[in-house]
VOPAGU-2260 file (C-alpha; in pm, 1 decimal, decimal comma):
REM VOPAGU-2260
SITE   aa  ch    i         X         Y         Z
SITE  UNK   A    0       0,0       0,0       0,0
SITE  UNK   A    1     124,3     344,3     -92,3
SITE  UNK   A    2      28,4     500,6     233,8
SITE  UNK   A    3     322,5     299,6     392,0
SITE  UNK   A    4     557,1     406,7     147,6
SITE  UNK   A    5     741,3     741,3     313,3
SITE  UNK   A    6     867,7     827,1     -76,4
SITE  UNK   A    7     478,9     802,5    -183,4
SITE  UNK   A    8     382,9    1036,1     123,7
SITE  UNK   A    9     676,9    1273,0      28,6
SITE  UNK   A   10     552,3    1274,6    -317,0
SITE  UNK   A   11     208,0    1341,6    -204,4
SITE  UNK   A   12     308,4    1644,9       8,6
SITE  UNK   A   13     489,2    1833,6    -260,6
SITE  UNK   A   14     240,7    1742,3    -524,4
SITE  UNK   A   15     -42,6    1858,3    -283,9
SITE  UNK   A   16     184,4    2178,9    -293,8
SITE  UNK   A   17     275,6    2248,1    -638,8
SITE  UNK   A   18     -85,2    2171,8    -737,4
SITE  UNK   A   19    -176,1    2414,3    -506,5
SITE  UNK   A   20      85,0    2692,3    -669,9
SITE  UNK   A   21       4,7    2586,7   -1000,3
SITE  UNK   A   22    -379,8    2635,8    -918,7
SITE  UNK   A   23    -332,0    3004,6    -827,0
SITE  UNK   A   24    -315,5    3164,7   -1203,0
SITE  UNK   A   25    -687,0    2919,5   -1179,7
SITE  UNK   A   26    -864,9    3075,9    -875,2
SITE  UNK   A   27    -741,7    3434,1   -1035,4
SITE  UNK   A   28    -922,8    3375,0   -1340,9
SITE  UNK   A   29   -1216,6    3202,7   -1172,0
SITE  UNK   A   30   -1238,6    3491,1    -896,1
SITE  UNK   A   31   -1266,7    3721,4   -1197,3
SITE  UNK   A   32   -1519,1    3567,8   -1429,5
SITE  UNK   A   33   -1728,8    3472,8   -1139,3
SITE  UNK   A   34   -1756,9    3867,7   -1034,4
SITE  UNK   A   35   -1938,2    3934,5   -1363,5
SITE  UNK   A   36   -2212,0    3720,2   -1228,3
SITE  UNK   A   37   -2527,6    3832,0    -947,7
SITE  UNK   A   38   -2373,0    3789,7    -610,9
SITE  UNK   A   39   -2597,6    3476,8    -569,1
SITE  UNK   A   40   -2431,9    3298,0    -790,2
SITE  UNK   A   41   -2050,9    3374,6    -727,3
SITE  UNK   A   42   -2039,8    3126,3    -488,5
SITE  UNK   A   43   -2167,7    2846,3    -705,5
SITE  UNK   A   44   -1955,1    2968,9   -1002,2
SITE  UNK   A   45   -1642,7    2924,7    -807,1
SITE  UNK   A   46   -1743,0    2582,8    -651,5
SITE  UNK   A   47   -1893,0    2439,7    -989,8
SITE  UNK   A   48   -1511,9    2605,6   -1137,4
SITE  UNK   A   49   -1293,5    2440,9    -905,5
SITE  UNK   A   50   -1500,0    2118,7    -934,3
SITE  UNK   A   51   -1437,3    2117,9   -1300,7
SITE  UNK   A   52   -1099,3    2159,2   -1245,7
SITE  UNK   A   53   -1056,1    1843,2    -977,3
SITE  UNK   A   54   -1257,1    1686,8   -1249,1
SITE  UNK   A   55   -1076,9    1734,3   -1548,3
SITE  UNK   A   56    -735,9    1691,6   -1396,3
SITE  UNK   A   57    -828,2    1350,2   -1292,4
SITE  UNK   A   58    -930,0    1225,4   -1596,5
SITE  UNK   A   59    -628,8    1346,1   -1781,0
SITE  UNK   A   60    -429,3    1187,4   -1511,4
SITE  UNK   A   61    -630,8     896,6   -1573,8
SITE  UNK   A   62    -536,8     873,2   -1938,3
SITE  UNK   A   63    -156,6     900,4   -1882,4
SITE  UNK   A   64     -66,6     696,6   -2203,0
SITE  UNK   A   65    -281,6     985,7   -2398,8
SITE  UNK   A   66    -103,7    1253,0   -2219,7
SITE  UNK   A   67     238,1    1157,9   -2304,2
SITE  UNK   A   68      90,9    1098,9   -2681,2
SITE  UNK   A   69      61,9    1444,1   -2661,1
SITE  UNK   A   70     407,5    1527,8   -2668,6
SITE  UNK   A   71     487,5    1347,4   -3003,9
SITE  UNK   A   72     506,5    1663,9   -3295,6
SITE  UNK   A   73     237,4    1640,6   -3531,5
SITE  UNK   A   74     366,3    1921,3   -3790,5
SITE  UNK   A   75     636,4    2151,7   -3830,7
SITE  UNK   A   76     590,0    2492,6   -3897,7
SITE  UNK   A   77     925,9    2728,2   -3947,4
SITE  UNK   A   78    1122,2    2451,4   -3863,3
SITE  UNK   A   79     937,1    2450,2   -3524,5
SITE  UNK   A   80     806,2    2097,4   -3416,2
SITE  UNK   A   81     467,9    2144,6   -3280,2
SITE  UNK   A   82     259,5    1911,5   -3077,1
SITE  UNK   A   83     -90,9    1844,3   -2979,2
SITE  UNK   A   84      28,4    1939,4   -2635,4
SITE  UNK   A   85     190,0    2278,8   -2798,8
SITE  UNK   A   86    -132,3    2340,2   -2962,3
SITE  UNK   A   87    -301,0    2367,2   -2632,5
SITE  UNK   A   88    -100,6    2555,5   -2432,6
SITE  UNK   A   89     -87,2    2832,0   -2767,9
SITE  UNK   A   90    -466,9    2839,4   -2775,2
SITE  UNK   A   91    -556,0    2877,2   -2396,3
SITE  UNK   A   92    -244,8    3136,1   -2372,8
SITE  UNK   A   93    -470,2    3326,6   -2703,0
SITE  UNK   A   94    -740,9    3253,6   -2513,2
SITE  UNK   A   95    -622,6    3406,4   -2181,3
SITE  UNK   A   96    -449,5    3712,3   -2363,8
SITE  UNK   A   97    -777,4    3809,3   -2546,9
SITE  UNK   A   98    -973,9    3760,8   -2203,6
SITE  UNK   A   99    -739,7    3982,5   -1988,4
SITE  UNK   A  100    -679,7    4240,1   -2262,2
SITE  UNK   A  101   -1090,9    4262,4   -2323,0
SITE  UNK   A  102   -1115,6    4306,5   -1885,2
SITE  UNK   A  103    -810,1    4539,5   -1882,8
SITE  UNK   A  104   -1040,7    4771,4   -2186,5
SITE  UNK   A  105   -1389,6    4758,3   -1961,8
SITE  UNK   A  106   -1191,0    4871,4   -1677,7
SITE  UNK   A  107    -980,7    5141,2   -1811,4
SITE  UNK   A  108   -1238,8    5285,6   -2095,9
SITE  UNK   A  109   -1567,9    5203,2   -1886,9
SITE  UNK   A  110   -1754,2    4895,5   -2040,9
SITE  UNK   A  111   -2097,6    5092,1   -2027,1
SITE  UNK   A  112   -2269,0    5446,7   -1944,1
SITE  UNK   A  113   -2324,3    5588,4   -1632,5
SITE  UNK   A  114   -2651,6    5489,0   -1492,3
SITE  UNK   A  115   -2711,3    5231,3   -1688,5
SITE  UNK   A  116   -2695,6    4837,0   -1599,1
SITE  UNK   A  117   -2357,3    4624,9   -1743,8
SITE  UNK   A  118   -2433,6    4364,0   -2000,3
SITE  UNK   A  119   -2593,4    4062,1   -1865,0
SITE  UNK   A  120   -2310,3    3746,2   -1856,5
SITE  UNK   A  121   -2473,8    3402,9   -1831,4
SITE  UNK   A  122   -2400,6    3126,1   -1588,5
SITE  UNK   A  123   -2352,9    2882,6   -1848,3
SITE  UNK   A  124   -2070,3    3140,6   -2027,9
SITE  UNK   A  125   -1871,9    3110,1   -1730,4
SITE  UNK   A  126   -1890,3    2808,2   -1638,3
SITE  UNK   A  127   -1780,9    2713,6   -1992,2
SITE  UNK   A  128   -1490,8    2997,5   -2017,1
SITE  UNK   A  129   -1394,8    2828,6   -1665,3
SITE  UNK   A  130   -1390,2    2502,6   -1769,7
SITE  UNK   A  131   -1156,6    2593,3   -2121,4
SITE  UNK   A  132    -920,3    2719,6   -1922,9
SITE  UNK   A  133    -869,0    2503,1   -1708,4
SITE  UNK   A  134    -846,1    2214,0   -1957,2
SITE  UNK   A  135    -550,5    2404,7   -2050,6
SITE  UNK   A  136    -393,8    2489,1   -1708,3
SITE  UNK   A  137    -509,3    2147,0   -1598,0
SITE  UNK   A  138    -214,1    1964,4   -1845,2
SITE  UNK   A  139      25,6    2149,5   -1732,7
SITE  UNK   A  140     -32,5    2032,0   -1369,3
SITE  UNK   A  141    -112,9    1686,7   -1485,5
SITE  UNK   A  142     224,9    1676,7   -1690,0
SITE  UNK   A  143     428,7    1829,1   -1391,6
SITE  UNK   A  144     242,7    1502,7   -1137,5
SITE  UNK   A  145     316,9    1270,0   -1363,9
SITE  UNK   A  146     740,0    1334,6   -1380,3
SITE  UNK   A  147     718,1    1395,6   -1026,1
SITE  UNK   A  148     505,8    1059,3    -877,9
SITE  UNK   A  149     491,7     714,0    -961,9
SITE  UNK   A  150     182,1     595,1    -769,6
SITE  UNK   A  151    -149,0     709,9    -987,4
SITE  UNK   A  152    -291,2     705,6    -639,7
SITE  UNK   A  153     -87,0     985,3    -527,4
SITE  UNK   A  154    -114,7    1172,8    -825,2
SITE  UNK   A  155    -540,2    1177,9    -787,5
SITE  UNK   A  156    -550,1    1249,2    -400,2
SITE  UNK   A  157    -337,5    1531,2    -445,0
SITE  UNK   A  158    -571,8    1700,8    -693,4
SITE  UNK   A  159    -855,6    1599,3    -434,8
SITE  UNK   A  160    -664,7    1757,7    -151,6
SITE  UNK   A  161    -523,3    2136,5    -326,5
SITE  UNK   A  162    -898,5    2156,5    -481,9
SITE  UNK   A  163   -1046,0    2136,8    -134,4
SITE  UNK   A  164    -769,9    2387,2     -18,6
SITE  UNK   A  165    -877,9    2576,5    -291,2
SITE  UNK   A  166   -1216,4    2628,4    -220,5
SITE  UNK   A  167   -1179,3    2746,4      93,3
SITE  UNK   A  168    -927,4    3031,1     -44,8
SITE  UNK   A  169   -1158,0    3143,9    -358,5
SITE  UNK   A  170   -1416,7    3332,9    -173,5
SITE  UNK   A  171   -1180,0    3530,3      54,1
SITE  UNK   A  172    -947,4    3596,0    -308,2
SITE  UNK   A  173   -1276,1    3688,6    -498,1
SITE  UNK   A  174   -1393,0    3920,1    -247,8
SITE  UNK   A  175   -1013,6    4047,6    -198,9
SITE  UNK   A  176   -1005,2    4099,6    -531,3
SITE  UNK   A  177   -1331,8    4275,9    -614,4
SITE  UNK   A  178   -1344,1    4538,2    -311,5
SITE  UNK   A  179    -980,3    4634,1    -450,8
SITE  UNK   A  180   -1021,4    4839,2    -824,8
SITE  UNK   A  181    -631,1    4782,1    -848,2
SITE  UNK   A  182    -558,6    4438,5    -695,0
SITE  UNK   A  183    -834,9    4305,3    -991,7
SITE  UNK   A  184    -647,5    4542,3   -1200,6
SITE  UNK   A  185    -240,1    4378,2   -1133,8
SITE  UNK   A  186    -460,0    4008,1   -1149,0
SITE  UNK   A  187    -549,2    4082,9   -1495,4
SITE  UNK   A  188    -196,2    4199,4   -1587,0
SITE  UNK   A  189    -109,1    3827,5   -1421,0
SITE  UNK   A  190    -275,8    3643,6   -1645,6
SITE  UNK   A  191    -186,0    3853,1   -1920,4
SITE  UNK   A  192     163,9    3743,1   -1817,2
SITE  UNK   A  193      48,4    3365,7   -1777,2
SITE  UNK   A  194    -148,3    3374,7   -2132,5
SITE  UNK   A  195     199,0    3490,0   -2273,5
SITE  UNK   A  196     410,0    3218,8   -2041,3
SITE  UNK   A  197     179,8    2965,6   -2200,4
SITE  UNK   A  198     217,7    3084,2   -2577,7
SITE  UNK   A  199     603,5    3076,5   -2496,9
SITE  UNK   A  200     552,2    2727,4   -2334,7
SITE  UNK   A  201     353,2    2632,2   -2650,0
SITE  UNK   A  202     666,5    2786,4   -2898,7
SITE  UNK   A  203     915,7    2579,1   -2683,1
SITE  UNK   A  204    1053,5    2869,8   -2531,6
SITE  UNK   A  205    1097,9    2743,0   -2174,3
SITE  UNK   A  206    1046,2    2978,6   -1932,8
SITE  UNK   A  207    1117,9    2864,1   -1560,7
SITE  UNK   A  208     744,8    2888,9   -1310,1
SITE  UNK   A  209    1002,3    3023,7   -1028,0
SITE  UNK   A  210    1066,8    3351,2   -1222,8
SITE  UNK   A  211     695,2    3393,8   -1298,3
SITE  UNK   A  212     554,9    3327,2    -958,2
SITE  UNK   A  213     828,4    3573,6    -814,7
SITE  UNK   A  214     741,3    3833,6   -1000,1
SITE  UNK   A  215     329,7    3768,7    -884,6
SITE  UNK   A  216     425,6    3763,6    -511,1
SITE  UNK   A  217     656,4    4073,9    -570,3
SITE  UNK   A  218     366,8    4307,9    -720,5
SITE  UNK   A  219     150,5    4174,8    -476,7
SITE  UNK   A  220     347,2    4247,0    -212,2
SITE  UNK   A  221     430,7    4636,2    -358,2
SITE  UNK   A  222      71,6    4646,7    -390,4
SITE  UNK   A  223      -5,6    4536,0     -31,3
SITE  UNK   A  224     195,5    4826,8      65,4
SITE  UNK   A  225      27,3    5045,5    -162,3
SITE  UNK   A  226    -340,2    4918,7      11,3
SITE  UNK   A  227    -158,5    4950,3     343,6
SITE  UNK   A  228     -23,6    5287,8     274,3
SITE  UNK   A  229    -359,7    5449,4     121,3
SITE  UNK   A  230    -593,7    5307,8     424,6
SITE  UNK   A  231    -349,2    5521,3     680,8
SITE  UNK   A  232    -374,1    5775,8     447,5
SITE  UNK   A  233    -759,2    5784,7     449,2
SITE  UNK   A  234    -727,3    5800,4     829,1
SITE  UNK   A  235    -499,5    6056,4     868,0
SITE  UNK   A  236    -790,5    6293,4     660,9
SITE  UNK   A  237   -1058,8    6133,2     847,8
SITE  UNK   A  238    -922,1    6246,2    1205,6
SITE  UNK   A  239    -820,0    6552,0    1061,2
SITE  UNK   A  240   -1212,2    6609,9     935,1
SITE  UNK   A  241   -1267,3    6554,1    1278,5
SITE  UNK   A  242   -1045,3    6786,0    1446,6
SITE  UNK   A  243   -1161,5    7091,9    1213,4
């Protein structure tokens, strides 16, 4: 049995981890999309997201063989070998790039007039934007279990345990995210970042998860500082309304 295997429980904590890491760039894109919806139904968008995600990870896990199929070139384009595995990661990083720049336009040039109601977004748009994506993000998780466990075992209850993690941290990121105009605007520069990590992935141009994920915990951190320092700010001129 796995369980009594201390390399299998090794595996299973830093698996549990880097699923967890790797699910971030997920729950950023999920906490976004979901805030288009009615406030009764962020909840279940983020759940019924996440659960797609557990879902779809285990079945490519589950179809292994297919996975590393994936890898074989199909055509070469420019001397460039590309594979059905290539293919993805181009089209979700399109994908992600076209999403983030359209967000990035309704925020900066104001999607609609003053006074009047945004477009209506439907559940069923979200949920299916939610669950392309995360086909995409998905394989590169699944890939990254696979060279790192050798118990399929492991592999699943890993997913099981970072998407349970994961649900518990999407509602306090969502509603992090939308109370804070610039925090939802650096998320969408993230996964403008990520959509073009992915292309790059896609091209064969390697380039290392360390470097990315630095740079998304060193903005966050400048702009944590930035929050910090504009709340004193707004207290300073609050006592000072007081005073006069």
């Amino acid at each position: 049995v796995w369980l009594a295997d201390p390399n299998a429980i090794a595996a299973l904590i830093t698996l549990t981890v880097m699923e967890i890491v790797l699910g971030i760039d997920n729950i950023i894109f999920i906490s976004i999309l979901s805030g288009k919806l009615p406030v009764a139904q962020q909840a279940r968008a983020r759940s019924l997201g996440l659960m797609a995600a557990m879902v779809t990870r285990i079945l490519l896990l589950l179809s292994i063989t297919w996975i590393m199929r994936l890898t074989t070139p199909l055509f070469t384009i420019a001397s460039q070998a590309i594979s059905g595995r290539d293919l993805v990661l181009i089209t979700g990083g399109l994908f992600l790039l076209w999403k983030a720049t359209v967000e990035i336009h309704h925020k900066v040039e104001g999607a609609e007039t003053p006074g009047e109601d945004p477009p209506a977004v439907s559940f069923a748009s979200v949920i299916f934007q939610i669950m392309l994506l995360d086909i995409v993000f998905s394989l590169d998780s699944v890939i990254t279990a696979v060279g790192m466990a050798d118990h399929i075992e492991v592999m699943v209850t890993a997913v099981i345990i970072s998407v349970g993690i994961m649900m518990f941290a999407a509602a306090p990121i969502s509603t992090f995210v939308e109370r804070h105009p610039t925090v939802k605007m650096l998320a969408l520069a993230f996964l403008l970042m990520i959509g073009l990590t992915l292309v790059a992935e896609g091209c064969d141009f390697h380039v290392p998860k360390g470097y990315v994920y630095f740079a998304m915990a060193f903005s966050m951190m400048v702009e944590m500082l930035n929050l910090r320092a504009k709340k004193k700010q707004e207290l300073r001129h609050e006592r000072a309304r007081e005073i006069a």
